[in-house]
Structures are given as C-alpha cells and as structure tokens.
C-alpha positions as a Markdown table, in Angstrom:
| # | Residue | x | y | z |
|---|---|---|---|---|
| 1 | Unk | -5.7 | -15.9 | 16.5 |
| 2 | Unk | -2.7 | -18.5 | 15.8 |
| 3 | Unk | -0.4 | -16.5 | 18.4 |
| 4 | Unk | -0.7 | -16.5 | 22.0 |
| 5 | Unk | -2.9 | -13.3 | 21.9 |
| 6 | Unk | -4.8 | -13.2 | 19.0 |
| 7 | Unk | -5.1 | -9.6 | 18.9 |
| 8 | Unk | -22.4 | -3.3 | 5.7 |
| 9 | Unk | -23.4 | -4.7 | 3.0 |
| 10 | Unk | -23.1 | -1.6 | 0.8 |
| 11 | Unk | -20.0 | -0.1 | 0.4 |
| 12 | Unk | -18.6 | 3.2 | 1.9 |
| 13 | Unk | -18.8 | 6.0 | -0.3 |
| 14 | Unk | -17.0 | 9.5 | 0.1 |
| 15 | Unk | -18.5 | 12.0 | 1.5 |
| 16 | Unk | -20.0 | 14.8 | -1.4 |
| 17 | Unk | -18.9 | 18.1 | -1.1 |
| 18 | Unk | -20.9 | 21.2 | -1.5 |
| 19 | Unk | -19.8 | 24.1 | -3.2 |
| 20 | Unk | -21.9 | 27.1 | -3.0 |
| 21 | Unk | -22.2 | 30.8 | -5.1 |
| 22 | Unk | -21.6 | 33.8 | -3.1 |
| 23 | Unk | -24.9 | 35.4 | -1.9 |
| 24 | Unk | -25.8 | 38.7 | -1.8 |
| 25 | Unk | -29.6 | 39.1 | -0.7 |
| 26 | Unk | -29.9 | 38.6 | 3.0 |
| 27 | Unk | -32.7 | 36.6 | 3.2 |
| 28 | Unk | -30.6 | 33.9 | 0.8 |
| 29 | Unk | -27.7 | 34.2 | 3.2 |
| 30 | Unk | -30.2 | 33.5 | 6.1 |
| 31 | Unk | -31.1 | 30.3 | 4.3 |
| 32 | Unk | -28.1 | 29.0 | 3.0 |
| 33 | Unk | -26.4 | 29.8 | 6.5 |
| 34 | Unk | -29.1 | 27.4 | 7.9 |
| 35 | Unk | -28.3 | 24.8 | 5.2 |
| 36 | Unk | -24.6 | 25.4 | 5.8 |
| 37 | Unk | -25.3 | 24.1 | 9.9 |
| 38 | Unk | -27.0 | 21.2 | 8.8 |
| 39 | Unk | -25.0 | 19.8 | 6.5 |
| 40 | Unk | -22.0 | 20.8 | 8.6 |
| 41 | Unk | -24.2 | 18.8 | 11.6 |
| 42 | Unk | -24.3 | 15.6 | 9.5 |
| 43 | Unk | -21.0 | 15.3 | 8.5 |
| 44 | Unk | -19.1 | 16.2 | 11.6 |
| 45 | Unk | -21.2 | 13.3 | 13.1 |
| 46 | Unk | -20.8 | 11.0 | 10.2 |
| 47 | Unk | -17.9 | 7.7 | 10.8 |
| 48 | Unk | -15.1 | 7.6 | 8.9 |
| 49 | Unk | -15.2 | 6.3 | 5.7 |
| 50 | Unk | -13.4 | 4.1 | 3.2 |
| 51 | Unk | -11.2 | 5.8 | 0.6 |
| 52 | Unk | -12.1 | 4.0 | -2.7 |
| 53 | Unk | -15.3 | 5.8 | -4.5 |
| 54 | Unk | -16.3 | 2.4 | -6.0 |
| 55 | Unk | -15.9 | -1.2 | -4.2 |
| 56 | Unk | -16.9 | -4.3 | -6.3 |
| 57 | Unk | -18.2 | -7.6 | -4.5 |
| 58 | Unk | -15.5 | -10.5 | -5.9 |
| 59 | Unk | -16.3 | -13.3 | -3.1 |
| 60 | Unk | -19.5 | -13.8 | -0.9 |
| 61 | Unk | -21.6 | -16.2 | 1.4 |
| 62 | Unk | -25.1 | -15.1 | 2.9 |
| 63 | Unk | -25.3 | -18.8 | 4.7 |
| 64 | Unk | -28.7 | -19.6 | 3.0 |
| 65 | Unk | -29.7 | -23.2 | 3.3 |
| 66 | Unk | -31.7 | -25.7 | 4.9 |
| 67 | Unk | -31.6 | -26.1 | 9.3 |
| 68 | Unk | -28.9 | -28.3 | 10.5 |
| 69 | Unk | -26.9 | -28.8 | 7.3 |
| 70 | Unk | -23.1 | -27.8 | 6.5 |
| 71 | Unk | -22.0 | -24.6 | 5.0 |
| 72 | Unk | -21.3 | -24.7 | 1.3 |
| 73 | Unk | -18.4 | -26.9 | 0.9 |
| 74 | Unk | -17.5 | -25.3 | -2.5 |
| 75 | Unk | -16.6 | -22.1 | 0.4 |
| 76 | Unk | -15.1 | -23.4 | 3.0 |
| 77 | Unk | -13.0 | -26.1 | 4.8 |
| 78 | Unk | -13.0 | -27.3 | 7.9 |
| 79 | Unk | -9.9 | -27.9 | 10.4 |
| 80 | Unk | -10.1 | -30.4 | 12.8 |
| 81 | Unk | -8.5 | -31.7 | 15.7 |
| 82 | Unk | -6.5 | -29.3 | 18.0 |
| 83 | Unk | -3.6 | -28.6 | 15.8 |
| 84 | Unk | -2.7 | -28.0 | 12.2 |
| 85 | Unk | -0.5 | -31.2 | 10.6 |
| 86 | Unk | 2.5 | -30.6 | 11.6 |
| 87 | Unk | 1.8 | -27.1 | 13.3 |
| 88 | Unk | 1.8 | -25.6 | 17.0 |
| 89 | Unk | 0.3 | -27.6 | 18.9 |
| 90 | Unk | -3.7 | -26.7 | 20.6 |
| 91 | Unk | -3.9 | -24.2 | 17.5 |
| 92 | Unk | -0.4 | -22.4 | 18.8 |
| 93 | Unk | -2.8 | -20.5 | 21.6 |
| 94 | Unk | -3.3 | -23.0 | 24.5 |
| 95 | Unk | -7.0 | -23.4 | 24.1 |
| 96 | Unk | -8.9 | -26.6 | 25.3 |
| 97 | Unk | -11.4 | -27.2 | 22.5 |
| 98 | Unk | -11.3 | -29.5 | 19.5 |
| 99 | Unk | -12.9 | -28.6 | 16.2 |
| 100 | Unk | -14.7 | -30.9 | 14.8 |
| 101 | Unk | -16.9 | -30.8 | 11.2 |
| 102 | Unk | -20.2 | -32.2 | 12.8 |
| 103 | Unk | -23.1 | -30.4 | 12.7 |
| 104 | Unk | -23.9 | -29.9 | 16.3 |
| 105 | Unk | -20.6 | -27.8 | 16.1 |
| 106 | Unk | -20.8 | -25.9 | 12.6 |
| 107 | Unk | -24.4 | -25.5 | 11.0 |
| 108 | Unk | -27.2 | -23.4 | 9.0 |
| 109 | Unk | -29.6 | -22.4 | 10.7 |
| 110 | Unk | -32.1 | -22.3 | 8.5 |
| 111 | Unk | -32.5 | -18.5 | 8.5 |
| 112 | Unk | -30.0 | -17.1 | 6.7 |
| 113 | Unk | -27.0 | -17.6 | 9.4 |
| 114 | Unk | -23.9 | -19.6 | 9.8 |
| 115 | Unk | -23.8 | -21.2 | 13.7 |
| 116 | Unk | -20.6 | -22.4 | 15.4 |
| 117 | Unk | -21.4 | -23.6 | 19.0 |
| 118 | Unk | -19.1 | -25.0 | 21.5 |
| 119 | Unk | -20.3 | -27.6 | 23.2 |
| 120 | Unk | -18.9 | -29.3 | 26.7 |
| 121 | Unk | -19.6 | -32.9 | 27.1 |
| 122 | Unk | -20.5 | -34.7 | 30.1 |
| 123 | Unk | -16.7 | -35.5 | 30.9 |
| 124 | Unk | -16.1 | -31.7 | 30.5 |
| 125 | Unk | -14.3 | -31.9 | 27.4 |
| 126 | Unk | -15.1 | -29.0 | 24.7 |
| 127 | Unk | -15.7 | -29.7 | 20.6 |
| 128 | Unk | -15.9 | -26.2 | 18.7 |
| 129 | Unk | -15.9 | -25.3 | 14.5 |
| 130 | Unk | -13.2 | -23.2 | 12.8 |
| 131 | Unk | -13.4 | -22.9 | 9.4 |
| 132 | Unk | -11.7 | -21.4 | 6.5 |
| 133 | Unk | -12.4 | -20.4 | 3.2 |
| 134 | Unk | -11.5 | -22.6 | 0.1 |
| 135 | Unk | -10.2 | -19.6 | -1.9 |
| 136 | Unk | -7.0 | -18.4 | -0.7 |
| 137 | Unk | -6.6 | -15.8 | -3.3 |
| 138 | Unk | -7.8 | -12.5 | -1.4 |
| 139 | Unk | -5.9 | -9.6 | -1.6 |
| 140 | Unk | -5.5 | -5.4 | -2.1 |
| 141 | Unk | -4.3 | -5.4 | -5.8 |
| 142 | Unk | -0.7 | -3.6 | -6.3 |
| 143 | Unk | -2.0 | 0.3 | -6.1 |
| 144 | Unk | -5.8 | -1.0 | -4.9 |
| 145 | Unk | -8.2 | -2.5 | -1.7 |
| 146 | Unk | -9.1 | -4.8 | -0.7 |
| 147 | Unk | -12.4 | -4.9 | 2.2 |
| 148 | Unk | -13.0 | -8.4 | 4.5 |
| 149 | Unk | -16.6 | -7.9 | 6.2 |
| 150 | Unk | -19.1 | -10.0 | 8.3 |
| 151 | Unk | -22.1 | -9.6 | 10.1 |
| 152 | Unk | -22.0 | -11.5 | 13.1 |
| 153 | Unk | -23.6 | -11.5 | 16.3 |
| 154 | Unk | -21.0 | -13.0 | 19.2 |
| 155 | Unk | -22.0 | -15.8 | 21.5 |
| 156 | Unk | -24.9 | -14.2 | 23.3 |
| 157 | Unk | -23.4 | -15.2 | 26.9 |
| 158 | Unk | -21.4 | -12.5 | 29.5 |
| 159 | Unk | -20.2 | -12.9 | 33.1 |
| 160 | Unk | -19.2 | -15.9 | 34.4 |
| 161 | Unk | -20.8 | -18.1 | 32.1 |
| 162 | Unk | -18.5 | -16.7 | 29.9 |
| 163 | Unk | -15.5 | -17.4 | 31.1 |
| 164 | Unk | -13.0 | -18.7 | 27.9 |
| 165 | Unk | -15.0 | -17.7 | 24.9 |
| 166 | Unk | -13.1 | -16.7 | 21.8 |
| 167 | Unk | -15.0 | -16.0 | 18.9 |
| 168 | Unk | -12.9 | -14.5 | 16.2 |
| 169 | Unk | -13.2 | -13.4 | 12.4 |
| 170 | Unk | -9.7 | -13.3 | 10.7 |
| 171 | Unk | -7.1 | -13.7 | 7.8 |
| 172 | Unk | -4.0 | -15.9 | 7.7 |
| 173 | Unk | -1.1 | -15.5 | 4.7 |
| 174 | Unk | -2.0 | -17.7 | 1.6 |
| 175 | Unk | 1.7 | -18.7 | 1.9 |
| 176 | Unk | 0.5 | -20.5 | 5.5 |
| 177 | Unk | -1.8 | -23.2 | 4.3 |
| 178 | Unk | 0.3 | -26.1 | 3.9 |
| 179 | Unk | 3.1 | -25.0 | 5.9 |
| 180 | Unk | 1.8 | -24.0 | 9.6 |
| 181 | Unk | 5.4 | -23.1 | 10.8 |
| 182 | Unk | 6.0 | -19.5 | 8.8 |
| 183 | Unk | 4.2 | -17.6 | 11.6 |
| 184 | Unk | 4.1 | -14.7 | 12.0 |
| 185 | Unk | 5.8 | -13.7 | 8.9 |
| 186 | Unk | 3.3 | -14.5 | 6.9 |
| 187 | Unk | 0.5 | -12.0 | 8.4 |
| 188 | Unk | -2.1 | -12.2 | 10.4 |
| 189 | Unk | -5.0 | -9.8 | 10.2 |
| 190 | Unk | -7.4 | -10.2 | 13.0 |
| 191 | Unk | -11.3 | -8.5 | 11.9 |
| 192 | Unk | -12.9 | -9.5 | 14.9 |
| 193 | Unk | -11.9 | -11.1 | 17.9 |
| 194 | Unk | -13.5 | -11.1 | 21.6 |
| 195 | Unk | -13.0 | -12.7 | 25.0 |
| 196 | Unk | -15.0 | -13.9 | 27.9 |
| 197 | Unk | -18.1 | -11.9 | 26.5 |
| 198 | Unk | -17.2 | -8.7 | 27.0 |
| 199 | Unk | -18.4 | -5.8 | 24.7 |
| 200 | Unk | -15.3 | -4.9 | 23.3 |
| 201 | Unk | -14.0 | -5.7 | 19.5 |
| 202 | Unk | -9.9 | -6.3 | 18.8 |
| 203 | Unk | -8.8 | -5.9 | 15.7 |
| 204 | Unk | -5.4 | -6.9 | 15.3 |
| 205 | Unk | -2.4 | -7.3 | 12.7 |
| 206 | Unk | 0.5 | -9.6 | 13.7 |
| 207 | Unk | 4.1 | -9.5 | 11.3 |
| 208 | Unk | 7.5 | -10.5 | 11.5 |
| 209 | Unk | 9.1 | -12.4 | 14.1 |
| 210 | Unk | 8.2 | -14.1 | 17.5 |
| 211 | Unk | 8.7 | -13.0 | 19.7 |
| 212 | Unk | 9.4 | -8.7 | 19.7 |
| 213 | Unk | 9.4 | -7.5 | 16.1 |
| 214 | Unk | 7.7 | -4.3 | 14.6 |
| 215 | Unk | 4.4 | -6.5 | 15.8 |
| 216 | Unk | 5.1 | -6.5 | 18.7 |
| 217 | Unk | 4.6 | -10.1 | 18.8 |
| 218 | Unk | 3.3 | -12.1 | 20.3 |
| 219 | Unk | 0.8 | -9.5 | 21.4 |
| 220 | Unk | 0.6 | -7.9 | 17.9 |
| 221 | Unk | -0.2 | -4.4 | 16.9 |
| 222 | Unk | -4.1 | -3.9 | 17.9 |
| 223 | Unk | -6.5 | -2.2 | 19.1 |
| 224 | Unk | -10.2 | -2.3 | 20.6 |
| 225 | Unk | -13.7 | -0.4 | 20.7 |
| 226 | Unk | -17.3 | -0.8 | 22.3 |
| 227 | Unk | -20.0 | -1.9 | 19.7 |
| 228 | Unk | -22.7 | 0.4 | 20.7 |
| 229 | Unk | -26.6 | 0.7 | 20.4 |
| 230 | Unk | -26.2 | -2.7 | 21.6 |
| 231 | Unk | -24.0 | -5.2 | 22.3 |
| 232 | Unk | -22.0 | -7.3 | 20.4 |
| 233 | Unk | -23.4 | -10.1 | 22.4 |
| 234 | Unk | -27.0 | -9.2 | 21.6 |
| 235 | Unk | -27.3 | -8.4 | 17.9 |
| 236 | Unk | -25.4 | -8.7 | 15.4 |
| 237 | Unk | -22.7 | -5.7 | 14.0 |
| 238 | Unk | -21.0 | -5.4 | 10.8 |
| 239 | Unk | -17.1 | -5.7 | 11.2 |
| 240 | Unk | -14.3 | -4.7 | 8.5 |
| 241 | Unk | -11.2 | -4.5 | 7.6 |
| 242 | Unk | -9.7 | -2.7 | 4.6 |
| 243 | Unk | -6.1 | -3.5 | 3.2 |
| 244 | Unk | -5.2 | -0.3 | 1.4 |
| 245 | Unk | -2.3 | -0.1 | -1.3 |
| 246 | Unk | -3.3 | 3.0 | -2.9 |
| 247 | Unk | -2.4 | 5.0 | -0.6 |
| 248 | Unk | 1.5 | 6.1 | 0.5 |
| 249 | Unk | 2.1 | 5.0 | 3.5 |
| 250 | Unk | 0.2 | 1.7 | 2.7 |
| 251 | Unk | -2.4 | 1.1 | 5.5 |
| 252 | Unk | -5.0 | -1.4 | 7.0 |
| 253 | Unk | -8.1 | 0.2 | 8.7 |
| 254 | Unk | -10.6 | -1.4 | 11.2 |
| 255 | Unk | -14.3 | -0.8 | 11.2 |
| 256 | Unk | -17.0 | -1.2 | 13.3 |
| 257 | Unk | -20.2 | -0.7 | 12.6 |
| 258 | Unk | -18.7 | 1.7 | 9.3 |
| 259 | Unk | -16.5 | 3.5 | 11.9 |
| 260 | Unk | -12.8 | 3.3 | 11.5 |
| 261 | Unk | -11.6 | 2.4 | 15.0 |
| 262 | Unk | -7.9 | 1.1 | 14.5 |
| 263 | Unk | -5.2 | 1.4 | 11.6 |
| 264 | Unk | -1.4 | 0.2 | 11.0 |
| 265 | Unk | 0.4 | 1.4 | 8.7 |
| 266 | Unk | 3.6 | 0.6 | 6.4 |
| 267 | Unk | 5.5 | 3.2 | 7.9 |
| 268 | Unk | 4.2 | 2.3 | 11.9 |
| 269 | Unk | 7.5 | 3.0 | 14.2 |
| 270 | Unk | 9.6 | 0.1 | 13.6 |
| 271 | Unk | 8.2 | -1.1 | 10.8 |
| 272 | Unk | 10.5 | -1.9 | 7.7 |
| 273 | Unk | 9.8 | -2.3 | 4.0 |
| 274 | Unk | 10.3 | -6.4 | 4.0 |
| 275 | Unk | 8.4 | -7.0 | 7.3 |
| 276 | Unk | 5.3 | -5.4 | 5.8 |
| 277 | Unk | 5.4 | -7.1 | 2.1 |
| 278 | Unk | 5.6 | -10.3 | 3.7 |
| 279 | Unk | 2.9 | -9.8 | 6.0 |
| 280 | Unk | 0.2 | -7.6 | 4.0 |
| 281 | Unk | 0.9 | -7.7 | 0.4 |
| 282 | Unk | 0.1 | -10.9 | -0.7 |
| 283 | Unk | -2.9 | -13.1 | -0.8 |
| 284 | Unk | -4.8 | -14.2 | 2.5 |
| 285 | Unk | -7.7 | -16.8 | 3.4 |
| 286 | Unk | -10.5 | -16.3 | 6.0 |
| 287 | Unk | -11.3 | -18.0 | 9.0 |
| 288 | Unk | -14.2 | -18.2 | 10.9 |
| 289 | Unk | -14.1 | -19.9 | 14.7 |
| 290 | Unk | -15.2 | -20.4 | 18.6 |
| 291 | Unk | -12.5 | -21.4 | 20.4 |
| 292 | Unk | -12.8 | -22.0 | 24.2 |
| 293 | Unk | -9.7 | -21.1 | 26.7 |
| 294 | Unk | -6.4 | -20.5 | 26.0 |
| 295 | Unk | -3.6 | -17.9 | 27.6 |
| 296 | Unk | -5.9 | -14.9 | 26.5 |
| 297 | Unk | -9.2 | -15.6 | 28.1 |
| 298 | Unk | -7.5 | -18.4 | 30.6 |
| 299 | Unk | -9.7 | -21.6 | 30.5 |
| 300 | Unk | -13.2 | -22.5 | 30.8 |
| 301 | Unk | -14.7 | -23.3 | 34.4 |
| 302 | Unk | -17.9 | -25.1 | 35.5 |
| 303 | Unk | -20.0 | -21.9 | 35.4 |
| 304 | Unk | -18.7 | -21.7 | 32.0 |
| 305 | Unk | -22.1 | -21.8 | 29.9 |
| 306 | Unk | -22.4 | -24.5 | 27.1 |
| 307 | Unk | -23.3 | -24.1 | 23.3 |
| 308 | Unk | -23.7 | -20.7 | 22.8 |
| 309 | Unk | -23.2 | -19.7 | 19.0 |
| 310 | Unk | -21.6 | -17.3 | 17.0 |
| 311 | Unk | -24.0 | -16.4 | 13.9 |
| 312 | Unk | -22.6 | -15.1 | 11.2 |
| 313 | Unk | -25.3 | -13.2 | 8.9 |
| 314 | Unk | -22.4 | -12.8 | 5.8 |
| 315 | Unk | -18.9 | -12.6 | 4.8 |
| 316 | Unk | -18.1 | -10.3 | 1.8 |
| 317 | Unk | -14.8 | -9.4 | -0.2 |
| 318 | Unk | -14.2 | -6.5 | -2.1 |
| 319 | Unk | -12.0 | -5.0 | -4.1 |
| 320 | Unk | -11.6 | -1.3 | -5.8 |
C-alpha cells in the first residue's frame, strides 16, 4: 500500500487421515466403500489449509468499546496528514485523502467493530483513518509461522459511487517506522487490499528494489480472488496471511475465507537469498486504512459516494 500499486478465529488444523483394516465380508466392504466416498467427498471439497498442527493467539483486538470513541490506544497509532515525516510524499501512492485521528474518521462502533470512513467535505476535500499497531514485533520465528488475520467487511458501496476507494489490511518492515525511505527493501505484505468496490481481494508482497526487482516493483508480486457467498462489500470475510519459515522453500500464503488463494515463495524465479531476508524474515507492524484515489483506483469524482466504512470485526496474530 506505500508503492504505487499496493498490491477465522480458530485456527486451521490438518486434515486427519483414515486408515482402514482390510475387509473381507462383503457387506463390510459395501459399507466401508460408502464411507470411503464420503469422506473422500468432504475432503476433495475442503480449502486448503495451514501447515502448523497447533497456532497460539500472541496479539489480538476484538474492537469492543463504547459508540463513537477511539480504538485502544495501548494498540494502535494513528498517522496523520498525507505523508510520513520525512517520507514520500501523499503516502508514496498519489491518493487525495488526509488521515486524520478524529472520530468521525476512525471509531467503535459500539458493536464489537472498528469503523474508518472517508468523508468529503463541502469544498470536496477527503479526511480518511490509517492506523497502525503499537507493537512492531510480529514475526514467523526462525523455523516457525507466523498468521495476520481480520474480519472485515469493505466499504459497502460499488459502481460509480465507488470510484477511488482503497481499503487495505497490511504489514510494513519493523525496520520502516522511523525511517520511511527503506522501501521496498524492507517488505511489504499486503492481506487485503481492494479498489473502486469491486469484489475482488489482492494480496500482495513487495521486496527489493524500485523500481524492477524480484518484486516486480512497483507492481509487486500478487495475486487476487472473488470472496463468494457474498460479497466482500456486503458482509464481512475472514482474510490471512501466513509467513511460513518451517518449511524449505520459505513461503507466505494468502487466504480467503480459509482458502489459500496466492503464495510467494523464497525460491520465486528471480528471487535471491538477501532480497527475501530483508523483506520477510524480520519483524513487521499492521496497518489498517481507507484511502481515497491514487494511481491504482485514479481519483475520486462527484458521484463518488461519501463516508462509507470499513468495519473491522478483529485482527489476530499467531504464531506456531
């Protein structure tokens, strides 16, 4: 979300399997060939699932609180204005908005949920909130995982009125904060990002140099689903992303809705040893934020609709 494209509760558990006697009486074999096309039926239609058998909750917020007061400020931080101090100037992505830390921007709402609305004044100027977690100390433990997730429903608008949303869910580097020039070197991990309300997630992870690189930058290297059921505008969906150092190659896996959609991994063409250290194994911070226009969704317009939230139900981390 800092480059010009920004590219469940419960944890995932392997899937048992069944081991079963040889059979001899035919009636048996009947049976168990019956239970054998069932259970073959519900795991051939089962997502993909995480790796680790056992994930333990280290960081959380469910957003519980009074209407129309601030999120926990023991959590998160707020940036404001349209640029980091010192950094790339409208948030390094040409969008139009600036964040603020008022309440008619970022608020409870009083049942269970996180809002951040974007609001257009009467001189058509936009205010937004992007937030970011205090703790800056997230990461896949050398030979572990490491699992971001929210619930979020995106801001329930589509079609014109749409036009220059960009509600997004992400990770920056640790080594960022205090820098803001070390981009994209530092990493980038993109959970969640959307444009102009269309039903489509992008997950995303952006490395190296800008621009070209093994990311591909500044586009990065991501990819995109549907939610189904509904849309992502109209209720909310769970959205994930695992950083995976247990594994050889080293990977990071995209979920939506506990189905793996997207993954990069260490050993992605192009990709070199140093490139993906420096951009995945290290410690990361979260953000959460609305921006409005910018060279990926091009720029608000008057039919552009006015204070329509994200909600964010939760953000977990996990490690195994």
């Amino acid at each position: 979300m800092y480059s010009m494209k920004r590219g469940a509760d419960a944890a995932h558990q392997p899937t048992t399997r069944l081991s079963l006697r040889p059979l001899y009486n035919s009636s048996l074999i009947l049976t168990t060939a019956l239970i054998l096309a069932i259970v073959s039926f519900t795991f051939l239609n089962r997502g993909p699932e995480a790796h680790a058998a056992t994930w333990n909750l280290v960081w959380g917020d469910d957003f519980s609180g009074s209407a129309n007061t601030a999120p926990s400020s023991t959590n998160w931080l707020y940036d404001t204005g349209t640029s980091y101090p010192g950094g790339a100037a409208n948030w390094g992505t040409g969008e139009v908005e600036t964040m603020t830390n008022s309440i008619s921007n970022v608020y409870l709402d009083g049942a269970g949920h996180l809002a951040i609305k974007p609001i257009r004044d009467k001189t058509g100027h936009w205010t937004s909130g992007r937030i970011e977690t205090q703790n800056s100390s997230f990461s896949a433990p050398a030979g572990g995982q490491m699992a971001v997730e929210a619930s979020i429903q995106m801001p329930n608008v589509t079609g014109r009125a749409a036009q220059g949303y960009w509600p997004a869910f992400w990770m920056l580097g640790s080594a960022f904060r205090g820098n803001y020039n070390n981009w994209p070197g530092v990493g980038e991990i993109d959970g969640m990002e959307n444009v102009n309300g269309t039903n489509t997630e992008y997950g995303t992870l952006h490395c190296g140099v800008n621009p070209g690189g093994p990311c591909n930058e500044t586009n990065g290297l991501g990819g995109n689903t549907p939610c189904s059921g509904t849309t992502c505008q109209a209720s909310f969906h769970t959205y994930r992303v695992e950083v995976d150092r247990s594994t050889s190659p080293e990977q990071i896996r995209w979920y939506l809705d506990g189905v793996e959609f997207w993954h990069v991994a260490s050993n992605n063409p192009g990709m070199d040893a140093t490139t993906w250290a420096n951009a995945v194994d290290h410690s990361f911070f979260i953000i959460l934020d609305v921006a409005m226009g910018g060279s990926w969704p091009g720029n608000p317009t008057g039919a552009t609709a006015s204070g329509i939230p994200m909600l964010i139900d939760y953000v977990h981390v996990y490690t195994a």
